[in-house]
PyMOL CGO cylinders between C-alpha atoms (Angstrom):
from pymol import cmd
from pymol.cgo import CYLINDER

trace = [
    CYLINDER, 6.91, 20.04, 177.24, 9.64, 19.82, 174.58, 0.3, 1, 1, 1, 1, 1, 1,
    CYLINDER, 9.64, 19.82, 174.58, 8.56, 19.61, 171.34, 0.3, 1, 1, 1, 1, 1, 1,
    CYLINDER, 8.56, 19.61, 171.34, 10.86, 16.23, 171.29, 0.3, 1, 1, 1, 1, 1, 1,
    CYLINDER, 10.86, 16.23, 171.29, 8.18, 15.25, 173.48, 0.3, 1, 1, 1, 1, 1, 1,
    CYLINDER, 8.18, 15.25, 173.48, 5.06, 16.73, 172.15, 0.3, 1, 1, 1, 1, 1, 1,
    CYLINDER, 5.06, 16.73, 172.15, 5.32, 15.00, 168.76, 0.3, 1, 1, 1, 1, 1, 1,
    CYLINDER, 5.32, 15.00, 168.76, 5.79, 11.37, 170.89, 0.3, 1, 1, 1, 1, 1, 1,
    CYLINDER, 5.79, 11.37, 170.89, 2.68, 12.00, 172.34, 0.3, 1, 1, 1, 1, 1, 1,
    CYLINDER, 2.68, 12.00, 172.34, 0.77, 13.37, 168.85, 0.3, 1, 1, 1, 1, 1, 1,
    CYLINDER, 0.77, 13.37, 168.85, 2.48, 10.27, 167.27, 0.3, 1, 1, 1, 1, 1, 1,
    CYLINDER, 2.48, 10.27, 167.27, 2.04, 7.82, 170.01, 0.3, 1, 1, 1, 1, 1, 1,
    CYLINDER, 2.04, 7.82, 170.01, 5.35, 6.77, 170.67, 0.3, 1, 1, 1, 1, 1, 1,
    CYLINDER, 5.35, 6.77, 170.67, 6.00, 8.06, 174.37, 0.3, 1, 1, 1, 1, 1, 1,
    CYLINDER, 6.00, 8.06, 174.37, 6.17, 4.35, 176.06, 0.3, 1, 1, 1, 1, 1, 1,
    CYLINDER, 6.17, 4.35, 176.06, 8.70, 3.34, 172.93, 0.3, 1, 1, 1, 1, 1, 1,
    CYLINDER, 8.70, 3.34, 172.93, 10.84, 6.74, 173.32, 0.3, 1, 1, 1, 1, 1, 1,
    CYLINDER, 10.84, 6.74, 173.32, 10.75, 6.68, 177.39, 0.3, 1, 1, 1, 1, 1, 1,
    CYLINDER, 10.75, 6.68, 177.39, 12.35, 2.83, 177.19, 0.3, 1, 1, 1, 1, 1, 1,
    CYLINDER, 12.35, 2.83, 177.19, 14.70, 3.88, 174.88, 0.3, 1, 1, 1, 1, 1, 1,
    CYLINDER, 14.70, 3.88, 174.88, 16.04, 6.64, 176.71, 0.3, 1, 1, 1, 1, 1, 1,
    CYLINDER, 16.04, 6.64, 176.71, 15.86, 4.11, 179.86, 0.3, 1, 1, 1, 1, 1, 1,
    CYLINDER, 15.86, 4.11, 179.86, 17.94, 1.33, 177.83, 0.3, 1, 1, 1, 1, 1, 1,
    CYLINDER, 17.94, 1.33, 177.83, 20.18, 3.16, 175.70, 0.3, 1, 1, 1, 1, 1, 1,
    CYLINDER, 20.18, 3.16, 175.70, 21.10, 6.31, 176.54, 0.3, 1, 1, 1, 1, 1, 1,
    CYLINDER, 21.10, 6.31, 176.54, 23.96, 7.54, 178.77, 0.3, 1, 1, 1, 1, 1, 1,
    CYLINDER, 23.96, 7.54, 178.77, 25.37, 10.59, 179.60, 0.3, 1, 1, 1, 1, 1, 1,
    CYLINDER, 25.37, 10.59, 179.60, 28.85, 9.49, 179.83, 0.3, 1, 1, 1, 1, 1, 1,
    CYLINDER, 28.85, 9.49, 179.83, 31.03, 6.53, 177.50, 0.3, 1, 1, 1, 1, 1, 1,
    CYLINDER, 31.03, 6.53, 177.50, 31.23, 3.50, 178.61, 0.3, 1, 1, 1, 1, 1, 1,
    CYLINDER, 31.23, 3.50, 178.61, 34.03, 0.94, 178.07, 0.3, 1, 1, 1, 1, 1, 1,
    CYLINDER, 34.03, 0.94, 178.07, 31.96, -0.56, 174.89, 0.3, 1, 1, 1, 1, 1, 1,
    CYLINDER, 31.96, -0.56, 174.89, 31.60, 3.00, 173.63, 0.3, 1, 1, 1, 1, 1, 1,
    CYLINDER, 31.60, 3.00, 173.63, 35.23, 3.64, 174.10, 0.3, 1, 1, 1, 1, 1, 1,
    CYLINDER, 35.23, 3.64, 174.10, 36.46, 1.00, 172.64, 0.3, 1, 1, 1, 1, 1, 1,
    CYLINDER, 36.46, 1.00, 172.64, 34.13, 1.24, 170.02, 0.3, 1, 1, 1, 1, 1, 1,
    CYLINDER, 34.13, 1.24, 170.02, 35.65, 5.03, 169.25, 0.3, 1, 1, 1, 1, 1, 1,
    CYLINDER, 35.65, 5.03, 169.25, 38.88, 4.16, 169.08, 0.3, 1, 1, 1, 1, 1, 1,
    CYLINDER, 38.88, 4.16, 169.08, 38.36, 1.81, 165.92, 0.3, 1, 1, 1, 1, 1, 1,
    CYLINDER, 38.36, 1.81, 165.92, 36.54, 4.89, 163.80, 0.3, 1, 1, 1, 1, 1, 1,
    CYLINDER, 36.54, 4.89, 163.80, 38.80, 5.81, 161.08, 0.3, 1, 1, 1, 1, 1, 1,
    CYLINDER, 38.80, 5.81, 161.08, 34.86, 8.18, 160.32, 0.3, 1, 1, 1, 1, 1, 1,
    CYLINDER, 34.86, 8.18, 160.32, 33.08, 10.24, 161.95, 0.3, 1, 1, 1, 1, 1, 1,
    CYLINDER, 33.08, 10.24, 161.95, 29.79, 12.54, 160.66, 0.3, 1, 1, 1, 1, 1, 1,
    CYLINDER, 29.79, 12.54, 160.66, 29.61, 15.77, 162.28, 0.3, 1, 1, 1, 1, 1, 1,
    CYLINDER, 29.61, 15.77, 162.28, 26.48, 18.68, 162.45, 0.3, 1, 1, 1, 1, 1, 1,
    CYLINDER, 26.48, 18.68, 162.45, 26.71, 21.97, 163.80, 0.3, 1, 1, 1, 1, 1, 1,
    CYLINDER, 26.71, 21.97, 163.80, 24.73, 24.82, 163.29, 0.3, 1, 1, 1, 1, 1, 1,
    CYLINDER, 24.73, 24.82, 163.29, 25.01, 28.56, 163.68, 0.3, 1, 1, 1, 1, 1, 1,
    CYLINDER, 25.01, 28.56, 163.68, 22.98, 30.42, 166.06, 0.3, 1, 1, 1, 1, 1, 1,
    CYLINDER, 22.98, 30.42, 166.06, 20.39, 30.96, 163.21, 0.3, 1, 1, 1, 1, 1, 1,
    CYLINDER, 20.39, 30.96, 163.21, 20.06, 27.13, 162.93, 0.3, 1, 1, 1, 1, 1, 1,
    CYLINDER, 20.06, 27.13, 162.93, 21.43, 27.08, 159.60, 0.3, 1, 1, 1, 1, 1, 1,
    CYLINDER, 21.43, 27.08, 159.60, 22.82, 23.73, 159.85, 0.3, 1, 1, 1, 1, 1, 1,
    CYLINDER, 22.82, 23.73, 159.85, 26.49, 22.20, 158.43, 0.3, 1, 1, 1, 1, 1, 1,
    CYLINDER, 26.49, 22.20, 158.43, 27.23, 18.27, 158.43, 0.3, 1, 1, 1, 1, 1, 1,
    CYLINDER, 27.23, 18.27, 158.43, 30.59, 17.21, 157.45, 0.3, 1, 1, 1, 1, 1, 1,
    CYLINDER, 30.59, 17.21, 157.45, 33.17, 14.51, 157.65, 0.3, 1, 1, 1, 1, 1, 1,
    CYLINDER, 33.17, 14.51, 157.65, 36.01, 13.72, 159.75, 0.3, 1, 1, 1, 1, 1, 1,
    CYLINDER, 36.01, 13.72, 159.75, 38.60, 10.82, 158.74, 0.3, 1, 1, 1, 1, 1, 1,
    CYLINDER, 38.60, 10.82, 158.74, 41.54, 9.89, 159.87, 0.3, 1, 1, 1, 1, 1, 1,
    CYLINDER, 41.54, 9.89, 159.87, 43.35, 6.59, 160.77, 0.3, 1, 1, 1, 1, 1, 1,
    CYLINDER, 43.35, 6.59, 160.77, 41.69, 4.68, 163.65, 0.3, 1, 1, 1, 1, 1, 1,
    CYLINDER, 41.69, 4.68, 163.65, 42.61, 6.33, 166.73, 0.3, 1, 1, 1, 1, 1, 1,
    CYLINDER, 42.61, 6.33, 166.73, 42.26, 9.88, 165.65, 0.3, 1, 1, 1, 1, 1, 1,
    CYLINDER, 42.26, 9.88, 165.65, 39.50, 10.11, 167.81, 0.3, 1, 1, 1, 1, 1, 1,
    CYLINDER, 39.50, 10.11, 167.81, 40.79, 10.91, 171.14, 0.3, 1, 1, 1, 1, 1, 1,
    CYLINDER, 40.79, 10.91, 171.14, 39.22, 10.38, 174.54, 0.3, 1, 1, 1, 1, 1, 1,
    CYLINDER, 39.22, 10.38, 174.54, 40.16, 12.77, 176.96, 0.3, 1, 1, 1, 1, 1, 1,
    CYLINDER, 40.16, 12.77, 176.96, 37.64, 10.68, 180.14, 0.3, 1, 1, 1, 1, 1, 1,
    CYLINDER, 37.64, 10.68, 180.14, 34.53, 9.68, 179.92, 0.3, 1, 1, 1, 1, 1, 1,
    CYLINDER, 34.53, 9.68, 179.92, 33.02, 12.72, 179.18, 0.3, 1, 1, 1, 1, 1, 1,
    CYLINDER, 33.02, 12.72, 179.18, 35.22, 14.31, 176.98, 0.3, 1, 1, 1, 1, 1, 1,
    CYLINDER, 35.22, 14.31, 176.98, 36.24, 13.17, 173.10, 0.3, 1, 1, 1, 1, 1, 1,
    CYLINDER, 36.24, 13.17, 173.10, 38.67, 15.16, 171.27, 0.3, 1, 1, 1, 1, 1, 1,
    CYLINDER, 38.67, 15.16, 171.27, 39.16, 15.28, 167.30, 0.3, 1, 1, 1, 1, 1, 1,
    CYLINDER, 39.16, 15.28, 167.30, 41.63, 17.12, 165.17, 0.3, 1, 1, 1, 1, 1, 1,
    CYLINDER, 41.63, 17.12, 165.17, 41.50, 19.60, 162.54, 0.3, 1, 1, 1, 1, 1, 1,
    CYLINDER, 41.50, 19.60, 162.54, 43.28, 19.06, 159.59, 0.3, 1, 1, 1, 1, 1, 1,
    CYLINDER, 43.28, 19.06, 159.59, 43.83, 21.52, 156.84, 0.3, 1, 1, 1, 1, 1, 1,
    CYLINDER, 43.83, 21.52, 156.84, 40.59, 21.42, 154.08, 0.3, 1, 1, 1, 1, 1, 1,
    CYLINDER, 40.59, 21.42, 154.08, 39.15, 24.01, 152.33, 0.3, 1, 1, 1, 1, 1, 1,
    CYLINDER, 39.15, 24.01, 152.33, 39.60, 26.77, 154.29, 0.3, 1, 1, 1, 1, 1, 1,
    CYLINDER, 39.60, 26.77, 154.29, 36.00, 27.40, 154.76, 0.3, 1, 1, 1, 1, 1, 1,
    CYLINDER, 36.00, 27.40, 154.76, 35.39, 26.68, 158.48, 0.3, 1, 1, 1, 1, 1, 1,
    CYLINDER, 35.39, 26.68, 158.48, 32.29, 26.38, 158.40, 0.3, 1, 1, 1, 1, 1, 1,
    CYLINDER, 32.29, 26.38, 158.40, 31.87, 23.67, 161.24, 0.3, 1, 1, 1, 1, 1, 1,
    CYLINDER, 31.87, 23.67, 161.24, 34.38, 25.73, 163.29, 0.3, 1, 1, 1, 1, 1, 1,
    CYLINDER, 34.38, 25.73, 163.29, 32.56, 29.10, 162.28, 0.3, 1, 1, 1, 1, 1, 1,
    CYLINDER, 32.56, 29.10, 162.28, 28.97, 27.53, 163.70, 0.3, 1, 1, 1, 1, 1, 1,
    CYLINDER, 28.97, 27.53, 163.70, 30.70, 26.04, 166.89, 0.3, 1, 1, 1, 1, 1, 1,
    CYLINDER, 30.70, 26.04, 166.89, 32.07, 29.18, 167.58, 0.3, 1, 1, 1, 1, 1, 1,
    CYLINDER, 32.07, 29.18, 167.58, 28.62, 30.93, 167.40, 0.3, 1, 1, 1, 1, 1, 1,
    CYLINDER, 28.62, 30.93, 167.40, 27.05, 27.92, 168.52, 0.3, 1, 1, 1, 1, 1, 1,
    CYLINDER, 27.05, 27.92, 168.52, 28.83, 25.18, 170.88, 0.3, 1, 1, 1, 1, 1, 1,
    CYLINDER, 28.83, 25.18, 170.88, 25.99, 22.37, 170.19, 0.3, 1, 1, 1, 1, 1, 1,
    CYLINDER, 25.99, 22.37, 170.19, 27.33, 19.19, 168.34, 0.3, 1, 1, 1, 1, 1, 1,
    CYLINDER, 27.33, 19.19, 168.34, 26.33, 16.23, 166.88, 0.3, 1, 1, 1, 1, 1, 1,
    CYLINDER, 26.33, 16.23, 166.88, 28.48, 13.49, 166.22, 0.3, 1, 1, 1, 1, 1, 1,
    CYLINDER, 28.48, 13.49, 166.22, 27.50, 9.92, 164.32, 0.3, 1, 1, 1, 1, 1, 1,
    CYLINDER, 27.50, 9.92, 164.32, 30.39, 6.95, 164.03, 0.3, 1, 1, 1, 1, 1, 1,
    CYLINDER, 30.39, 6.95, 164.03, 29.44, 3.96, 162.06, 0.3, 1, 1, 1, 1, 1, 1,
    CYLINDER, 29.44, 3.96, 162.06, 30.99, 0.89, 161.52, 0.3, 1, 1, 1, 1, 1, 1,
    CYLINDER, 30.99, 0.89, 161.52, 30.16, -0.39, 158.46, 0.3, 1, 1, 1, 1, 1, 1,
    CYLINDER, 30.16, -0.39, 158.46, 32.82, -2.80, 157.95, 0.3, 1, 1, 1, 1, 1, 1,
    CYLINDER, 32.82, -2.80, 157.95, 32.28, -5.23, 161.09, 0.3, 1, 1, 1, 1, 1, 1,
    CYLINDER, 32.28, -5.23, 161.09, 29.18, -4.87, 163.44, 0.3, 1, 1, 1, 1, 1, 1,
    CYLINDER, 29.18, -4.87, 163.44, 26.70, -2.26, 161.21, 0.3, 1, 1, 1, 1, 1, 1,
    CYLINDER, 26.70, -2.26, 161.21, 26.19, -0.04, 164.43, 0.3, 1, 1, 1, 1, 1, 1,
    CYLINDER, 26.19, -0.04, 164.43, 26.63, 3.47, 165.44, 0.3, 1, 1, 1, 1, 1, 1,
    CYLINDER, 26.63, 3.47, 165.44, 27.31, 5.57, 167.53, 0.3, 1, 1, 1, 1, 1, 1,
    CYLINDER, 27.31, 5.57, 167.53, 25.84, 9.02, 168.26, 0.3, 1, 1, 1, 1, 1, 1,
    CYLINDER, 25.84, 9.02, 168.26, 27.41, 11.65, 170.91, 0.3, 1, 1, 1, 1, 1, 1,
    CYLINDER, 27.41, 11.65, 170.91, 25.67, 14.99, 171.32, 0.3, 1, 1, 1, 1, 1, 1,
    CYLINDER, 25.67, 14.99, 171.32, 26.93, 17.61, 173.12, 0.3, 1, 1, 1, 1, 1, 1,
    CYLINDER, 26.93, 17.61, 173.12, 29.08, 21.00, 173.36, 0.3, 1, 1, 1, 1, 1, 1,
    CYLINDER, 29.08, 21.00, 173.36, 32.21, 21.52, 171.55, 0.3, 1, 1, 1, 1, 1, 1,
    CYLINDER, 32.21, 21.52, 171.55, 35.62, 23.90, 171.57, 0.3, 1, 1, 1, 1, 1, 1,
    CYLINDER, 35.62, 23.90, 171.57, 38.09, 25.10, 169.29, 0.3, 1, 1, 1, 1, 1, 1,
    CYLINDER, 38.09, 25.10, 169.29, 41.19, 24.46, 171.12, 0.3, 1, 1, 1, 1, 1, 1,
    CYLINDER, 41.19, 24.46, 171.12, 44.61, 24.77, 169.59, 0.3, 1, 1, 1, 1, 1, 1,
    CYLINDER, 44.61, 24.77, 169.59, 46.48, 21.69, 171.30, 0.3, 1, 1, 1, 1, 1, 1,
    CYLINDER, 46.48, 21.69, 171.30, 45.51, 19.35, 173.48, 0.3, 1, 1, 1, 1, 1, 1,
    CYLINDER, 45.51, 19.35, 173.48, 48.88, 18.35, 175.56, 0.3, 1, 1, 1, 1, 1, 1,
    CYLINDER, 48.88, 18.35, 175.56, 48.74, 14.85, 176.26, 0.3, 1, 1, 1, 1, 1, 1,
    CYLINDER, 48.74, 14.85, 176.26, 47.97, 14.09, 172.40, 0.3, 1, 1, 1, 1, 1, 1,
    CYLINDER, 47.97, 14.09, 172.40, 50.54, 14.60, 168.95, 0.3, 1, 1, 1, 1, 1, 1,
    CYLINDER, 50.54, 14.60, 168.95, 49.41, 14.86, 165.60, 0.3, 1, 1, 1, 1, 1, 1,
    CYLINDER, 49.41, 14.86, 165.60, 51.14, 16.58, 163.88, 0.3, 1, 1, 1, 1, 1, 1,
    CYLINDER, 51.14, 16.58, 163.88, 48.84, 16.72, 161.15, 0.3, 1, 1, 1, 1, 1, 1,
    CYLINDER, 48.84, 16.72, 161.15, 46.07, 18.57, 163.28, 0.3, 1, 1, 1, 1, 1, 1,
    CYLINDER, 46.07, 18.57, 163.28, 46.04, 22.35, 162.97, 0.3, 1, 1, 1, 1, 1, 1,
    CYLINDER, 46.04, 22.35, 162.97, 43.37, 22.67, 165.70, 0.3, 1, 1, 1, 1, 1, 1,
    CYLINDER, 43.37, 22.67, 165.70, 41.41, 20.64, 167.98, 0.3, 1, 1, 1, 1, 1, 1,
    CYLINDER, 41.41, 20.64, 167.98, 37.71, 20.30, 168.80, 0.3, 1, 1, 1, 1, 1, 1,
    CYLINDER, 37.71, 20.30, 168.80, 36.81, 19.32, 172.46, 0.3, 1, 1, 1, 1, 1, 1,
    CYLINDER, 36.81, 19.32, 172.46, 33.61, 17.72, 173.18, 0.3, 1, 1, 1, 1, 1, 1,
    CYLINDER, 33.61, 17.72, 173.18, 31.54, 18.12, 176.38, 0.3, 1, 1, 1, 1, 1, 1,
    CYLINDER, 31.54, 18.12, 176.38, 29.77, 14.62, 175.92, 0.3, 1, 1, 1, 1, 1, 1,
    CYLINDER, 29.77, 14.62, 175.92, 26.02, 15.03, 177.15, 0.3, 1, 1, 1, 1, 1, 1,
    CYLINDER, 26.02, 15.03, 177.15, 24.44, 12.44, 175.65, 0.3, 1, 1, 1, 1, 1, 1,
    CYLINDER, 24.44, 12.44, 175.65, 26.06, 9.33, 174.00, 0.3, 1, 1, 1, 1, 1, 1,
    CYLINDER, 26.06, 9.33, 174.00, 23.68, 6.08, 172.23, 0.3, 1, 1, 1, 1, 1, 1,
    CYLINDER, 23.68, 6.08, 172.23, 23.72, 3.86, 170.27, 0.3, 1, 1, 1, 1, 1, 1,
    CYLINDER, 23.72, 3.86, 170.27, 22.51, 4.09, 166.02, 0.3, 1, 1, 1, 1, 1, 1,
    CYLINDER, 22.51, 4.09, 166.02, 20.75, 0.71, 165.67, 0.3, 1, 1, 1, 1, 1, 1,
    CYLINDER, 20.75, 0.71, 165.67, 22.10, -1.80, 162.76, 0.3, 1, 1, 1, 1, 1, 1,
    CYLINDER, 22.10, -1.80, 162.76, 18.69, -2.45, 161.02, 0.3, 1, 1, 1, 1, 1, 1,
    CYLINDER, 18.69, -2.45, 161.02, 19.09, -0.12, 158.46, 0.3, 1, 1, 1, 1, 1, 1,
    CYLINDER, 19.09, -0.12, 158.46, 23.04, 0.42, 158.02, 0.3, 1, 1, 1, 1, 1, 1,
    CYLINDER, 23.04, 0.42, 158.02, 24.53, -1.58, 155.02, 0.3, 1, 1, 1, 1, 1, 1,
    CYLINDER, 24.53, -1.58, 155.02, 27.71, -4.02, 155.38, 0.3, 1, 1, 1, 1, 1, 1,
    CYLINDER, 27.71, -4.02, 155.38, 30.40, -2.63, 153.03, 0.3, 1, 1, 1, 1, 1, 1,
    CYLINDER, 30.40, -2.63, 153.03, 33.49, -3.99, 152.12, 0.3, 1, 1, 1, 1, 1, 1,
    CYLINDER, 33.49, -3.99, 152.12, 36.56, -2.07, 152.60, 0.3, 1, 1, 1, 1, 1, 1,
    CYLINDER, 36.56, -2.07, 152.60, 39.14, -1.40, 149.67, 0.3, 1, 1, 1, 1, 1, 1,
    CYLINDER, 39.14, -1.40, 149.67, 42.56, 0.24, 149.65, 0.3, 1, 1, 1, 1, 1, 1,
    CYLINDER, 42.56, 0.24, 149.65, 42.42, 3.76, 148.74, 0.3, 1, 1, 1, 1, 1, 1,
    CYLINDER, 42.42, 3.76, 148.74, 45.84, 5.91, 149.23, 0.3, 1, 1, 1, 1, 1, 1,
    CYLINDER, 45.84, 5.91, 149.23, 44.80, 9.16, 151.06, 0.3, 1, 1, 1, 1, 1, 1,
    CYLINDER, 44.80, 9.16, 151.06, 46.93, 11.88, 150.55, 0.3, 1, 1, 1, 1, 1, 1,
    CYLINDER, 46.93, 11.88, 150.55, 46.98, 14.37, 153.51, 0.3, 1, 1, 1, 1, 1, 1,
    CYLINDER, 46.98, 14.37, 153.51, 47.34, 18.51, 153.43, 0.3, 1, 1, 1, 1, 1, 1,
    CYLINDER, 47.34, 18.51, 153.43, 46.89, 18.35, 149.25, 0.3, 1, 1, 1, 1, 1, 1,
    CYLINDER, 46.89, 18.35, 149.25, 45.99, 20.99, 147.23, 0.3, 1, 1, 1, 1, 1, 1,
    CYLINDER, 45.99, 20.99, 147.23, 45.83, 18.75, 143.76, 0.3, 1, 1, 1, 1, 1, 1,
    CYLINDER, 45.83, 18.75, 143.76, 42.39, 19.24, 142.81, 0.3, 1, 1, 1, 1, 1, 1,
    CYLINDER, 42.39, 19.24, 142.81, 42.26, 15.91, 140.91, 0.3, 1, 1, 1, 1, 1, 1,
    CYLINDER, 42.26, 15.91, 140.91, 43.51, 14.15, 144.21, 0.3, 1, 1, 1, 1, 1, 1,
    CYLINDER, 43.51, 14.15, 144.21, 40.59, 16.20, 146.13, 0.3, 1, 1, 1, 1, 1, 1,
    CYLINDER, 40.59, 16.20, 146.13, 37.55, 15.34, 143.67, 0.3, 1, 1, 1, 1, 1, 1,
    CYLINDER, 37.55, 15.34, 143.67, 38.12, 18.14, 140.65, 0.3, 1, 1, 1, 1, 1, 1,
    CYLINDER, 38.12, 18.14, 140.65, 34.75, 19.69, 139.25, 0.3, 1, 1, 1, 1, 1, 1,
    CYLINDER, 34.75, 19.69, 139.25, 32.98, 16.79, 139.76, 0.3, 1, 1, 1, 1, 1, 1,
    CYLINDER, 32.98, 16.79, 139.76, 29.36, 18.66, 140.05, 0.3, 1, 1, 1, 1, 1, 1,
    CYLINDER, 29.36, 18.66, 140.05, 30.54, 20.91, 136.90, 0.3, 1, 1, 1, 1, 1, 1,
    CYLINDER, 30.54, 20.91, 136.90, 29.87, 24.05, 138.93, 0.3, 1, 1, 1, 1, 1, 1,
    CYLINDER, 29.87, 24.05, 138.93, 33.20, 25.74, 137.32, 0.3, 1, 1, 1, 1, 1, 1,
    CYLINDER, 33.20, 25.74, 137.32, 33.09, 23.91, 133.87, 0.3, 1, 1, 1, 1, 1, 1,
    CYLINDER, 33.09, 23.91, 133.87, 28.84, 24.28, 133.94, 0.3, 1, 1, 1, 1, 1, 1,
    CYLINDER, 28.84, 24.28, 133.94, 29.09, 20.49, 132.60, 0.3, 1, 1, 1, 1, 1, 1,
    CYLINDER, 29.09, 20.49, 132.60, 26.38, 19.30, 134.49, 0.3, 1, 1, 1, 1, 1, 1,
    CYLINDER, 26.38, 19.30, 134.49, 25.11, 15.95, 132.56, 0.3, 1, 1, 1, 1, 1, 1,
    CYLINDER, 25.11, 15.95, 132.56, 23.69, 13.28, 134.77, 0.3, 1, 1, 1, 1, 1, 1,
    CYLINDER, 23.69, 13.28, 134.77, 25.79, 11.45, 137.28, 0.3, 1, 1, 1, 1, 1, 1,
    CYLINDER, 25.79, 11.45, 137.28, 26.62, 7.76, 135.99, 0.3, 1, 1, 1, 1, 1, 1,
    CYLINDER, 26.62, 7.76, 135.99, 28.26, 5.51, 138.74, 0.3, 1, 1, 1, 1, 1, 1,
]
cmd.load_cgo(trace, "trace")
């Protein structure tokens, strides 16, 4: 028994998980999820190396940078951040991937899509010439994040400015780690 499993059964939510998993989860997209994808201009990833030290990051790009291949492959680009890689540096230890999209602008739902990603450098039938890299997803599971407890935001305008290396433009010392300013944060 998984542990996934185990802890419905210590907690007493095995009937409430099994219909769940009955109602809501595929192992494929669907034409809701699908068309739900391609209005992300978001997406939350997680990744973790195979010591299970976990990295969640962001992924943003103008709706329809999410690319589905079928309906068990999505595809999203790389573009040029930090440097760091550490998402690509976990799924290259570790293909497992979590993905979360969330509209908070219309509907207040999500959607989740775990599964097995690779670094590819191009993917043929799509141009971005942005992207550096791809990541190819082996969808394995794909449902939904329920509204309940998402807020409805309002959008504003906010000019993004791609491949930058002005540090105002990308956020500055804004947790005074370089300038060791560190008074509280006031929104």
């Amino acid at each position: 028994m998984s542990l996934e499993k185990k802890l419905q059964k210590d907690y007493g939510t095995t009937s409430r998980a099994n219909n769940f998993y009955k109602r809501q989860v595929l192992d494929h997209l669907n034409n809701r999820m699908t068309d739900f994808i391609a209005h992300m201009d978001m997406m939350f990833i997680s990744t973790a190396d195979n010591s299970g030290n976990c990295d969640s990051s962001i992924r943003v790009g103008n709706p329809g940078f999410l690319k589905i291949l079928d309906e068990k492959r999505i595809a999203y680009p790389e573009y040029r951040g930090n440097g760091v890689y550490a998402s690509l540096g976990n799924i290259a230890e570790n293909p497992h991937i979590g993905l979360l999209m969330v509209d908070f602008y219309r509907t207040t739902v999500g959607l989740h899509i775990n599964g097995k990603a690779e670094i590819v450098e191009k993917i043929e039938k799509f141009e971005d010439p942005l992207a550096e890299r791809w990541v190819l997803v082996e969808i394995e599971e794909a449902y939904i994040q329920c509204s309940k407890h998402i807020p409805l935001m309002e959008r504003k305008d906010k000019k993004i400015v791609w491949n930058t290396d002005d540090e105002k433009l990308k956020g500055g010392d804004f947790f005074g780690i370089t300038t060791k300013k560190n008074p509280p944060f006031k929104s």
